[in-house]
C-alpha positions in Angstrom: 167.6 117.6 143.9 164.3 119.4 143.3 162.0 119.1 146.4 157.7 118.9 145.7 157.6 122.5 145.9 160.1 122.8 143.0 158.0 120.7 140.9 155.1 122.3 141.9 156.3 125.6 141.0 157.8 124.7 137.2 155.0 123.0 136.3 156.3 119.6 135.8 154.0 118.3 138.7 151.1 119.6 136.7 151.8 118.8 133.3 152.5 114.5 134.4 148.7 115.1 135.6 147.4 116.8 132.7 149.3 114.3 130.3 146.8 111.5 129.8 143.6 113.4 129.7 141.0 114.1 126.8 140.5 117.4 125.4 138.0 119.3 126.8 135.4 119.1 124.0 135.5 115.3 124.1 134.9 115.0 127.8 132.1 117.5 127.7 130.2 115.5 124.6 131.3 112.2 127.0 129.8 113.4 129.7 126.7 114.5 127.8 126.7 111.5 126.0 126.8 109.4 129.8 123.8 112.0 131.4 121.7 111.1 128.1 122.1 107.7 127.8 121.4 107.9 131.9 117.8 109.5 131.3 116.9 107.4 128.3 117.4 104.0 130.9 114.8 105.8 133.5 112.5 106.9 131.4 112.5 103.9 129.9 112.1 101.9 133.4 109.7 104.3 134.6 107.8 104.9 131.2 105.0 101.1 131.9 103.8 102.9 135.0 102.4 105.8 133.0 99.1 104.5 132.1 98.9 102.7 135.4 95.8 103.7 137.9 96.1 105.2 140.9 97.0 103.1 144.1 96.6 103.4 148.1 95.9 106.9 148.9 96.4 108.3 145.6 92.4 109.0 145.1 92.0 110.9 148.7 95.4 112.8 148.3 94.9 113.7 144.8 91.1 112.8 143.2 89.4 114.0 146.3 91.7 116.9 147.5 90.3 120.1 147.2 93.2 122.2 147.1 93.9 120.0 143.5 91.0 120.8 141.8 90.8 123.7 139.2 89.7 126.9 140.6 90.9 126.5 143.9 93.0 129.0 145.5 96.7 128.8 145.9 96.4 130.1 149.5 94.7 126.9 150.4 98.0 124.9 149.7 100.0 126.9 152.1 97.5 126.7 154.8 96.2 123.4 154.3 97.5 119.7 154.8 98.6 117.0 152.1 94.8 116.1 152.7 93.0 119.4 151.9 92.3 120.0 155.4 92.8 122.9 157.2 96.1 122.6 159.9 93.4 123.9 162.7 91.0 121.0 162.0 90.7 118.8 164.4 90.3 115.9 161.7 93.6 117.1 160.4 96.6 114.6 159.6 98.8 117.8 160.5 101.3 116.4 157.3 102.3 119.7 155.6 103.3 119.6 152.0 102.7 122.3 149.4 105.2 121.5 147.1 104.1 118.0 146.6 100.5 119.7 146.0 101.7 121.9 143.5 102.9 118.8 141.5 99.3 118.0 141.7 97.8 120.9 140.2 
C-alpha cells in the first residue's frame, strides 16, 4: 500500500489534478476574454455619467482650486490641501490629497 507521500513522489497525485484542466493557451484567451468582457460592462455603466455636470463640491475642489489650474506649480499640490489651501492656513480643511489632485490636472 502506497502512503500520500508515495503518490506524491511518482506523480500520480499530480497528474489526477492536472487531468481535467484546459491547455494553457485556452485559459489564458478565457481569462482575457472574462477581464474584457468585465471592462466593456463598466464602461458601459459608467459611460451616461460622462457628460454629466459637476455636483456638491466638485466646483470648489476642482473649478475653483488653484493648484488645478494650468500654470500652477506642482509644489503647491504637495504642500497644499484638497482645497488649494495652504496646510498652515488657518482656513485650512487640513484634508491632504495630492494624488487625487493630480487626477485633476
Amino acid at each position: 500500500m502506497e502512503t500520500r507521500a508515495d503518490m506524491t513522489d511518482s506523480g500520480r497525485g499530480k497528474k489526477s489534478c492536472l487531468q481535467g484542466r484546459l491547455p494553457l493557451q485556452v485559459e489564458v484567451a478565457w481569462a482575457a476574454a472574462c477581464y474584457a468582457a468585465l471592462l466593456a460592462l463598466c464602461a458601459l455603466c459608467y459611460s451616461n455619467s460622462l457628460q454629466g455636470e459637476f455636483v456638491h463640491d466638485d466646483v470648489w475642489a476642482i473649478v475653483n482650486n488653484p493648484d488645478v489650474r494650468p500654470g500652477s506649480s506642482l509644489r503647491n499640490i504637495f504642500s497644499n490641501d484638497f482645497w488649494g489651501k495652504r496646510m498652515a492656513d488657518n482656513t485650512s480643511h487640513k484634508s491632504y490629497r495630492p494624488l487625487c489632485i493630480l487626477t485633476f490636472k
